[in-house]
Residue frames relative to the residue before (quaternion, step in Angstrom):
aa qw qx qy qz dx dy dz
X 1.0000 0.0000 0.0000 0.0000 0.00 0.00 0.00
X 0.5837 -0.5780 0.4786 0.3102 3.39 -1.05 1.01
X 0.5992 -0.5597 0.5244 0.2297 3.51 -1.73 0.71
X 0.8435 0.1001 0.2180 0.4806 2.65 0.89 -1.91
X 0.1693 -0.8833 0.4176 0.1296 3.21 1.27 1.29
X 0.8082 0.3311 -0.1878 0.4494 3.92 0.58 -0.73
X 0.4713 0.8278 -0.1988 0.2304 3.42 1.65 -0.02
X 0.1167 -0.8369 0.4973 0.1966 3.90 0.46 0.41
X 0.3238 -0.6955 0.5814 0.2711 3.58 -1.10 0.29
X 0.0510 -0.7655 0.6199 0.1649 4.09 -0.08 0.15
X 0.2960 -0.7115 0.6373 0.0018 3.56 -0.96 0.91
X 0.3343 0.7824 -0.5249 -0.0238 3.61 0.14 0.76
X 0.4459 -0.7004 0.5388 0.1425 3.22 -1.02 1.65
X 0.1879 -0.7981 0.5637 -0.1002 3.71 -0.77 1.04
X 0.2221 0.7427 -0.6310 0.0310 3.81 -1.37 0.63
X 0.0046 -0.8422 0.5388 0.0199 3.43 0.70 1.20
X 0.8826 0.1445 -0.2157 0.3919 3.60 0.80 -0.45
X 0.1325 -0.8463 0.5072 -0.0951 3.65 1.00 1.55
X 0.2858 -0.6713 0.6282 0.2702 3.54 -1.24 0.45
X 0.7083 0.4256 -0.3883 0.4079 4.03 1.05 0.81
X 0.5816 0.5983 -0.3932 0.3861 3.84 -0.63 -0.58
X 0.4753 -0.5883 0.6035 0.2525 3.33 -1.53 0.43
X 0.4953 0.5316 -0.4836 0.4881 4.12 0.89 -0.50
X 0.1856 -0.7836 0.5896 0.0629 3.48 -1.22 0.80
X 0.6546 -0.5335 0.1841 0.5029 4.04 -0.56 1.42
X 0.6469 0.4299 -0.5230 0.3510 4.09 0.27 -0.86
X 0.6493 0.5806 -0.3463 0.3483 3.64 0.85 -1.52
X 0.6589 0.4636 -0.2303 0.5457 3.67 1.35 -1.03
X 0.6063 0.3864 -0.4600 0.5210 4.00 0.44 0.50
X 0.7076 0.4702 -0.2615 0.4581 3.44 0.68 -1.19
X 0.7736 0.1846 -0.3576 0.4895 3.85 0.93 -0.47
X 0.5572 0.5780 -0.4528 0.3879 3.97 0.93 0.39
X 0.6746 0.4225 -0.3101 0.5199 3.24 1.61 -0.25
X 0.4517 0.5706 -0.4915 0.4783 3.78 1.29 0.41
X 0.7623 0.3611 -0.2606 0.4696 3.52 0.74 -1.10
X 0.2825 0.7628 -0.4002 0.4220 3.48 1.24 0.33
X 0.7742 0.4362 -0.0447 0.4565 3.12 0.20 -2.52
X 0.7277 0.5551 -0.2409 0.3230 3.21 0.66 -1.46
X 0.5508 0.6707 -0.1541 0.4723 3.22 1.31 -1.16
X 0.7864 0.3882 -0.1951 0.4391 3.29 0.79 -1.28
X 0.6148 0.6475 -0.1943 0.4062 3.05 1.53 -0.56
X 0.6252 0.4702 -0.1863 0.5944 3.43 1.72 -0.88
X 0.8491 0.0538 -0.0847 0.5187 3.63 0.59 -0.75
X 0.0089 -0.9101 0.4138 0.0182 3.37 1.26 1.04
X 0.6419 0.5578 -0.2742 0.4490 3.74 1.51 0.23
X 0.8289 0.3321 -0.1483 0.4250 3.20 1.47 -0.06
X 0.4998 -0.7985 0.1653 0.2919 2.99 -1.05 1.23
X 0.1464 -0.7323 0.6044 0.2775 3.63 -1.47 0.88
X 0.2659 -0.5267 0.8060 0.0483 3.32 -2.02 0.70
X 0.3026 -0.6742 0.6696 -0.0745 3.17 -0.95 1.93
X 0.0254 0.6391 -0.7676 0.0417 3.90 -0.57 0.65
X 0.0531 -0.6860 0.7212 0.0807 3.20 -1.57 0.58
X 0.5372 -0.6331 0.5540 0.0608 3.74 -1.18 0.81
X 0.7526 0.5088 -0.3580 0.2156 3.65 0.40 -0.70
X 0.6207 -0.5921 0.3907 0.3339 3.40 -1.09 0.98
X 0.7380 0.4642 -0.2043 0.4451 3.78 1.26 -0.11
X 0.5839 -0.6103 0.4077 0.3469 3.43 -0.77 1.24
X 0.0536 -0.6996 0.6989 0.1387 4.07 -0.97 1.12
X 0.3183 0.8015 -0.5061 0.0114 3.48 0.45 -0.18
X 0.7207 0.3657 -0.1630 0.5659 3.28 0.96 -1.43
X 0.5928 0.6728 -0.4312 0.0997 3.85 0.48 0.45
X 0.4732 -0.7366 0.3563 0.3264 3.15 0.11 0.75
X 0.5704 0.4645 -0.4610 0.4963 3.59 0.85 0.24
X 0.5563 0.5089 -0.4581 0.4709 4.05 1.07 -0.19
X 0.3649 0.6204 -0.5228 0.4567 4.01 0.75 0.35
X 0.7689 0.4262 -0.1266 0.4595 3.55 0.87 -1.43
X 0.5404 0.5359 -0.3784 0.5268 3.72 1.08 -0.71
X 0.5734 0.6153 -0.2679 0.4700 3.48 1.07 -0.91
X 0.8171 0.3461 -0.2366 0.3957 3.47 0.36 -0.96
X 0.7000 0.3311 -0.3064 0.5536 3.37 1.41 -0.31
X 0.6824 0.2785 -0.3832 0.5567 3.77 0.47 0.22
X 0.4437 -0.5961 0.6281 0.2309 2.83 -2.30 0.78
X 0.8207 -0.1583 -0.2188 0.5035 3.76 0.26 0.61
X 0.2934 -0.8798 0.3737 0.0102 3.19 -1.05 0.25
X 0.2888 -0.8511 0.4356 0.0505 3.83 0.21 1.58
X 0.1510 0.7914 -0.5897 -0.0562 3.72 -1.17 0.40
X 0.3952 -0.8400 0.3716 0.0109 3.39 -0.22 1.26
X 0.5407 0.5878 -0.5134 0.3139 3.58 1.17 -0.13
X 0.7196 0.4460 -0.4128 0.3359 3.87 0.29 0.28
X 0.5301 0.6094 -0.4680 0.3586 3.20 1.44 0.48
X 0.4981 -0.7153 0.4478 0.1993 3.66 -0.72 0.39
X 0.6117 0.2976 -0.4631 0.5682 3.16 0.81 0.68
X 0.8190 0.2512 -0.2542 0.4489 3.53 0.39 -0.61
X 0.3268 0.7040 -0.4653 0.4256 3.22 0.91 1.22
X 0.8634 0.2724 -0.0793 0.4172 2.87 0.51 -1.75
X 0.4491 0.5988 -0.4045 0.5255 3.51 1.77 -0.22
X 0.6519 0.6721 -0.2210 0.2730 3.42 0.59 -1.07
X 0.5467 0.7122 0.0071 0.4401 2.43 1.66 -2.41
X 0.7504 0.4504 0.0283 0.4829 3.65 0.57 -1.43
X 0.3401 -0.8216 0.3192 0.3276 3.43 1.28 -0.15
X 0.2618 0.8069 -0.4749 0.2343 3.44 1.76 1.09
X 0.3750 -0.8245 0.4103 0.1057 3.42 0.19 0.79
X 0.8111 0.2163 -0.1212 0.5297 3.15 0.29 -1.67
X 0.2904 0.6710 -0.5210 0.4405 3.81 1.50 -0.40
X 0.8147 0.4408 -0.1077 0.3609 3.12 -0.50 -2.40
X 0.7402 0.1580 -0.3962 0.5198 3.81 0.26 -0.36
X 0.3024 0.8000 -0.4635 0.2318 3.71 0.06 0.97
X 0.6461 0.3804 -0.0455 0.6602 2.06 0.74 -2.57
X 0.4448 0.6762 -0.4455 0.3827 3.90 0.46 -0.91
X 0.6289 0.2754 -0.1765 0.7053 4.26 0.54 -1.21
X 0.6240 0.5682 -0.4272 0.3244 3.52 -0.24 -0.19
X 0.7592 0.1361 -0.0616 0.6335 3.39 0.63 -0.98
X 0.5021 0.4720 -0.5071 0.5177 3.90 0.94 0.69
X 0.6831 0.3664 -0.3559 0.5220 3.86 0.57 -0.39
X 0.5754 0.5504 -0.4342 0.4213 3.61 1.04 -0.87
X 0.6818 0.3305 -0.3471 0.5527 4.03 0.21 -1.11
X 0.6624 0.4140 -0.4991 0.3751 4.33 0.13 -0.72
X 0.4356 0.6727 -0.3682 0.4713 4.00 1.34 -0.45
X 0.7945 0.4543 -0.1403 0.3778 3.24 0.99 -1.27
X 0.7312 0.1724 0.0256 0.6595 3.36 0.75 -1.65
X 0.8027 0.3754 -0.3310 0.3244 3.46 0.11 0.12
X 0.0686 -0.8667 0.4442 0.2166 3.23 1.59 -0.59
X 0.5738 -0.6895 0.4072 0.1717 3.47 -0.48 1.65
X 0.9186 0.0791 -0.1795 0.3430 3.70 0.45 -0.70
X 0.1845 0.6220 -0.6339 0.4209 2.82 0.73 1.82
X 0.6880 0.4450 -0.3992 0.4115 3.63 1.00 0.07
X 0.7040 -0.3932 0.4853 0.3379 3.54 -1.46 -0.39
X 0.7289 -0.1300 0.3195 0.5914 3.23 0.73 -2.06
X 0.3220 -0.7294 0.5893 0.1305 3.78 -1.37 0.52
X 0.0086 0.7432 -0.6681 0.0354 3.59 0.22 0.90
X 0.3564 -0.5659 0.7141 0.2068 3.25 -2.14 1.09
X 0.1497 0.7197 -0.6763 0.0462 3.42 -0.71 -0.02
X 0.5067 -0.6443 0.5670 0.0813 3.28 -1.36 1.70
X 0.2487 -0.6053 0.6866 0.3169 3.67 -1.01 0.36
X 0.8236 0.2229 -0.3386 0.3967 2.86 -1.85 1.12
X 0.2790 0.6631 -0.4328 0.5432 3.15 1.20 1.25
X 0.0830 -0.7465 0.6481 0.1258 3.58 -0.76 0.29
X 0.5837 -0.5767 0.5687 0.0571 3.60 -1.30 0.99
X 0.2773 0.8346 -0.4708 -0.0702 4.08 0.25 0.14
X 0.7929 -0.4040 0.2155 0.4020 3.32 -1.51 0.75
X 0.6269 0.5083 -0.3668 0.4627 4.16 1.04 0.03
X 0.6759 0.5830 -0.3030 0.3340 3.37 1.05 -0.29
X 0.3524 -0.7329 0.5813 -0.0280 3.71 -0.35 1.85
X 0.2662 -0.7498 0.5785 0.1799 3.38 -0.81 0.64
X 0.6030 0.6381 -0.1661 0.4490 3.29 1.85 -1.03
X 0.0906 0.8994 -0.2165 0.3688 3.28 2.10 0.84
X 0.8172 0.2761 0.1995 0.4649 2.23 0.28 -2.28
X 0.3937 0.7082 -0.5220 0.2663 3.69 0.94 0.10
X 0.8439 0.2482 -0.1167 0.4611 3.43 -1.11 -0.49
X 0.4120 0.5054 -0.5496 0.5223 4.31 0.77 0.83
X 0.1202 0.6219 -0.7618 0.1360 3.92 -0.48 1.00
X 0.7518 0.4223 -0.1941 0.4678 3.46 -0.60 0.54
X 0.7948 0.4764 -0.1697 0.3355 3.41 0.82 -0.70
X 0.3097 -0.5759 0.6841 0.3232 3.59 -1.49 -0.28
X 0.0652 -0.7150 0.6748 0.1709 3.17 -1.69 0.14
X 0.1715 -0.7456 0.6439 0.0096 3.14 -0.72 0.96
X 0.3815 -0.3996 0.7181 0.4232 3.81 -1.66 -0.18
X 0.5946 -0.5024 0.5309 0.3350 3.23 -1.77 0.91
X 0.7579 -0.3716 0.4790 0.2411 3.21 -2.20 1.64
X 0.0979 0.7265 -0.6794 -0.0319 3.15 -1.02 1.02
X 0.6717 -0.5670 0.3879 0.2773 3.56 -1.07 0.91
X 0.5202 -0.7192 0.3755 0.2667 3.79 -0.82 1.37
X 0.4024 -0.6190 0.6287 0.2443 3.73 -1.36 0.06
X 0.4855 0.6483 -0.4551 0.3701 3.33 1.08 -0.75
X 0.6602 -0.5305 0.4711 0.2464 3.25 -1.72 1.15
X 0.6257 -0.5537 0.3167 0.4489 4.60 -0.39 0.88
X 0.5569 0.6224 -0.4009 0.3765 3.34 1.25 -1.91
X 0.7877 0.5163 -0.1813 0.2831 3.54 0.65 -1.95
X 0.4219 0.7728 -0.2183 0.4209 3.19 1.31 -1.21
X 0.7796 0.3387 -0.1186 0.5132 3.31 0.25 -2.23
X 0.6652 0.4474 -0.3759 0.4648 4.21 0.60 -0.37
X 0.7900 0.3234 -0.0937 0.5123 3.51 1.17 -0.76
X 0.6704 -0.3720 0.4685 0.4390 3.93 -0.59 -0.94
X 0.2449 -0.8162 0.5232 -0.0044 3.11 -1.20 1.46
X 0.4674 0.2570 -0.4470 0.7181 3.58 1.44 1.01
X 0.2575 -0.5060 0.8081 0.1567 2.80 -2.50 -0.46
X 0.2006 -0.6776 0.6846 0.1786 3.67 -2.07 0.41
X 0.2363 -0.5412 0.5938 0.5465 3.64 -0.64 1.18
X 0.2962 -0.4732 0.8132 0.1646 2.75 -2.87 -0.15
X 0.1247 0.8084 -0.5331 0.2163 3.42 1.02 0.47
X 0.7208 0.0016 0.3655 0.5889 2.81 0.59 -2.49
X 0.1974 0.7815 -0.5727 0.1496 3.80 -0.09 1.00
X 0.0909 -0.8012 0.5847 0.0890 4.01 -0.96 -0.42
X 0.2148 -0.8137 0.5398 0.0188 3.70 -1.03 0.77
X 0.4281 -0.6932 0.4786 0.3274 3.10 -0.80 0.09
X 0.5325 -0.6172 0.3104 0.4891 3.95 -0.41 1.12
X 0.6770 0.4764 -0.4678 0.3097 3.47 0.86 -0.91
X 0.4379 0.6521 -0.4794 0.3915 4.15 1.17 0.04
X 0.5059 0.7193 -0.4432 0.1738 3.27 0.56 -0.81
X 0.6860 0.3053 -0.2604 0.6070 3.73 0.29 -0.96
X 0.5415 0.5651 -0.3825 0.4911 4.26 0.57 -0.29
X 0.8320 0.3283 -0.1533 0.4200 3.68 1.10 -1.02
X 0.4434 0.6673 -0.3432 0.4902 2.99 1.87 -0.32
X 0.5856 0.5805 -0.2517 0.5066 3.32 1.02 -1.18
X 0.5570 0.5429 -0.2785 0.5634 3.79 0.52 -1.60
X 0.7517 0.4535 -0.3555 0.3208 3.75 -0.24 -0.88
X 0.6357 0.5312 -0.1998 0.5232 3.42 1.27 -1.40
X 0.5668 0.5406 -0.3176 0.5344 3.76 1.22 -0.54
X 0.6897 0.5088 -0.1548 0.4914 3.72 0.56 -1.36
X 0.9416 -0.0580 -0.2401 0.2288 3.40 0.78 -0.07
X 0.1058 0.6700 -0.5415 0.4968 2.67 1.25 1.94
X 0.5773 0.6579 -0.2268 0.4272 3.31 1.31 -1.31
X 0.8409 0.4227 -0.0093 0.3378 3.04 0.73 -1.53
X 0.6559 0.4281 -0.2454 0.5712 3.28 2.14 -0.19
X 0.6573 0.5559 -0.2261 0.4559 3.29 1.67 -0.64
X 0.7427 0.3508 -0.0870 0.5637 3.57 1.28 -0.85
X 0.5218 -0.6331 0.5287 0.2178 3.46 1.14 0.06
X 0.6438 0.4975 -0.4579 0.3582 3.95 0.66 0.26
X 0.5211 -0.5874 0.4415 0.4343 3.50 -1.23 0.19
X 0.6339 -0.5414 0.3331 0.4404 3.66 -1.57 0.00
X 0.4716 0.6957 -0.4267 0.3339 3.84 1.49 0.23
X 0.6621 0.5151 -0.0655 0.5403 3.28 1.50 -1.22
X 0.6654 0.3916 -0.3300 0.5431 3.61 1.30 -0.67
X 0.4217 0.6527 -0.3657 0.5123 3.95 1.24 -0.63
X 0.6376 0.5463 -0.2545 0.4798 3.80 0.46 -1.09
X 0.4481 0.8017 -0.2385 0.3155 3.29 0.85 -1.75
X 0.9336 0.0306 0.2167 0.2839 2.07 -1.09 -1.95
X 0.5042 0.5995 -0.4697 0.4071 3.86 1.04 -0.52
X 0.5554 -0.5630 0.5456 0.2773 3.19 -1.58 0.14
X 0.4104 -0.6803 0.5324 0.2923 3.35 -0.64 0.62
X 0.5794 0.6989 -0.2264 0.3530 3.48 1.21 -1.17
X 0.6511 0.4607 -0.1776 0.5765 3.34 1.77 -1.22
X 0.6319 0.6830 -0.3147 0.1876 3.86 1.20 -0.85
X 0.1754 0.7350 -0.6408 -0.1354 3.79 -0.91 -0.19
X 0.2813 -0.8100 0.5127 0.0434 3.32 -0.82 1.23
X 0.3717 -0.7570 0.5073 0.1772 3.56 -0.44 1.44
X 0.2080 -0.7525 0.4210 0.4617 3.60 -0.52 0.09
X 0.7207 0.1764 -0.1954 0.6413 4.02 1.43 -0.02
X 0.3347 -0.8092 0.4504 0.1740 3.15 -0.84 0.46
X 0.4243 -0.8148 0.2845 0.2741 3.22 1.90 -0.46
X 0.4441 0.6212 -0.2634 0.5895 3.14 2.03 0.80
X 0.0541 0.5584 -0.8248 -0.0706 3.74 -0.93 0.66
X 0.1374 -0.7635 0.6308 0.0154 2.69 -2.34 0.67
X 0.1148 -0.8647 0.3689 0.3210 4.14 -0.40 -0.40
X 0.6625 -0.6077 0.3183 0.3008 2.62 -1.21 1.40
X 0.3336 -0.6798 0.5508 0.3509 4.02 -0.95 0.14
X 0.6351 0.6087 -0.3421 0.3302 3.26 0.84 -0.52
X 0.7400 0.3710 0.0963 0.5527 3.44 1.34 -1.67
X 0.3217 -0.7196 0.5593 0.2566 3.76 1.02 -0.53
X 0.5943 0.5595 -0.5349 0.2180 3.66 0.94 -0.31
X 0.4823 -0.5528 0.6111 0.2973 3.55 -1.53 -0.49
X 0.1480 -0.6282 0.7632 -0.0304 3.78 -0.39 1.62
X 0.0266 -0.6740 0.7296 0.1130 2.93 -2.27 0.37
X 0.4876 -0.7808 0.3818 0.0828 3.15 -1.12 1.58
């Protein structure tokens, strides 16, 4: 029997101090602590677990006082050695892999997945918006949710060797019982993703069952891009 029968897990995946992107560290506290507040505000009963990704020690920042106050536990990953040196190198979709990889592996451990409801990824620097229903997501045991397949950019040649949609990973969610189904998926995605040269949007597509999939058509989330600084909405 569940712990927390009504309880969501949020996964927010973090890289406040990356060695790529055009967003610079103040802009990246001030908008990781919006999606923080906001977050807490929408699902103010469930638990988040901040993980952060960067190849650089946050320990002594005084903005991790605040990550603290809005999350219930908190992960930082720059001394691990795989998601260093991916990180390190500006391997993005590499680095947030392994990054979920060994964040589901320790919640497997100390948190034990089905004591929850649901497992939502959720990017920092994402924004929650005023359409977004947690009561969504009820009744999907069994399932993924994804924002609806959106159609690749990749060049045909690539397309035809690989997948001819994509799933954002912006913002996605599983049922706990996926876990060991996504754990797997992860180990797929980035072989996928070092061997073929795609990103982890296009390898996500891949490799997931379709069988496992439900595709939201909005998700009710804007976010910014690291690359561009712009503001997509999902």
């Amino acid at each position: 029997m569940s712990l927390f029968p009504d309880r969501n897990l949020f996964i927010v995946t973090s890289a406040l101090r990356p060695n790529i992107g055009v967003v610079g560290f103040d802009d990246r506290v001030v908008q990781t602590r919006k999606t923080l507040e906001i977050l807490k505000q929408k699902v103010p009963n469930d638990y988040i677990l901040f993980v952060d990704g960067s190849p650089n020690d946050l320990t002594k920042e005084p903005f991790m006082s605040e990550v603290m106050k809005f999350s219930d536990g908190v992960m930082l990953m720059y001394d691990n050695e795989m998601v260093k040196n991916f990180a390190g190198s500006g391997r993005k979709s590499e680095a947030e892999t392994a990054l979920l990889f060994l964040t589901l592996l320790t919640v497997k451990q100390k948190l034990q997945p089905n004591k929850f409801k649901r497992i939502f990824k959720f990017s920092a620097r994402t924004y929650l918006q005023d359409g977004f229903d947690i009561k969504a997501y009820d009744d999907l045991f069994g399932k993924y949710v994804f924002k609806k397949r959106i159609p690749s950019w990749l060049p045909k040649q690539k397309q035809e060797q690989t997948t001819d949609n994509l799933f954002i990973t912006r913002m996605f969610s599983m049922c706990p019982s996926l876990v060991d189904n996504y754990l797997e998926t992860l180990q797929k995605n980035l072989d996928d993703i070092i061997r073929l040269g795609i990103d982890t949007e296009h390898a996500h597509f891949k490799n997931i069952d379709k069988k496992y999939v439900v595709e939201f058509d909005e998700l009710h989330c804007m976010g910014i891009m690291a690359g561009t600084g712009a503001i997509e909405t999902y």
